[in-house]
C-alpha positions as CSV (number, residue, x, y, z in Angstrom):
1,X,0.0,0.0,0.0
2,X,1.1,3.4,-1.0
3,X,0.4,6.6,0.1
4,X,0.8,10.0,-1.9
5,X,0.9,13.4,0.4
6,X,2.3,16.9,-1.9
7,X,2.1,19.9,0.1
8,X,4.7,22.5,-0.3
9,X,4.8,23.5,3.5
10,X,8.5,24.7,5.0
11,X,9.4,22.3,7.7
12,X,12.3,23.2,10.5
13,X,14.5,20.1,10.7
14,X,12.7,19.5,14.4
15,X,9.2,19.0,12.5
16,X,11.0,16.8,9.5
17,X,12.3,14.7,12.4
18,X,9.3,14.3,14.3
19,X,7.1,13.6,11.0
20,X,9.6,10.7,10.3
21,X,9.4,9.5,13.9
22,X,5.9,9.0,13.0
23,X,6.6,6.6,10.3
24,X,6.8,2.6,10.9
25,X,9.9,1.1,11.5
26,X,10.3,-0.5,8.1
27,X,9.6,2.8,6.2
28,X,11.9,4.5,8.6
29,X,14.9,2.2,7.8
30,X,14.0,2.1,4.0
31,X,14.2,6.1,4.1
32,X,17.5,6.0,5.6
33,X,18.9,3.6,3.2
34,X,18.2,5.8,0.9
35,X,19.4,8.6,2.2
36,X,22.4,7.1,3.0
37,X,22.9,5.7,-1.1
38,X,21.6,9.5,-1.8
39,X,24.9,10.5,-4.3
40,X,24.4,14.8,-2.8
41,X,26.5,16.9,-4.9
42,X,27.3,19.4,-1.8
43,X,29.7,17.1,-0.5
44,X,33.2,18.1,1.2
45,X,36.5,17.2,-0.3
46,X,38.3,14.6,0.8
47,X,41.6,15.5,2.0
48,X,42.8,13.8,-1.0
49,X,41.1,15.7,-3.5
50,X,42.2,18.7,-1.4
51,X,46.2,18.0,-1.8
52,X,45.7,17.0,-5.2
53,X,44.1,20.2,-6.4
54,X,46.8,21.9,-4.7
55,X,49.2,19.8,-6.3
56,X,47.7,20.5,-9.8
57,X,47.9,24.4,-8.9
58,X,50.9,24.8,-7.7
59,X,52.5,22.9,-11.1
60,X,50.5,25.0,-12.8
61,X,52.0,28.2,-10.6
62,X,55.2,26.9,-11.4
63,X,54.6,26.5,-15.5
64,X,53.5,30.0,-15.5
65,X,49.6,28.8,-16.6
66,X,47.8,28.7,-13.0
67,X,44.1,30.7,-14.3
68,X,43.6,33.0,-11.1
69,X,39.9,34.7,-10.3
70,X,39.3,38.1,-9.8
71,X,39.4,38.7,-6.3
72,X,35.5,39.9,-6.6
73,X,34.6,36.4,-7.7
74,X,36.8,34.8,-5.1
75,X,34.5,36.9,-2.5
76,X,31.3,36.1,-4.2
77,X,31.8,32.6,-4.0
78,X,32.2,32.8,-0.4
């Protein structure tokens, strides 16, 4: 059996939580499987990926063809 609720109705994260609380045990665990396989895009760096960007920009520094940002852009990103 499946049920079908749209409402466009901004939630704190206290009322998300509490909504889910209210859900069956098996729907709870299947929502946070899939949350956890959820590929978000907003995800940090690994520290990997950190010192290998650095890496790559610093060889670039070095060869003289490091692209730099206006300082502007560099704020506006922030």
């Amino acid at each position: 059996m499946e049920n079908t609720i749209n409402f466009n109705i901004p939630l704190s994260f206290q009322q998300l939580l509490d909504l889910v609380r209210q859900l069956p045990r098996p729907e709870r665990e299947k929502l946070v499987t899939v949350i956890r396989d959820e590929d978000f895009d907003d995800e940090e760096p690994t520290k990997a990926q950190i010192l290998e960007n650095l890496k790559q920009d610093y060889i670039a520094l070095k060869a003289g063809t490091l692209k730099t940002w206006p300082l502007k852009d560099v704020l506006n990103e922030l």
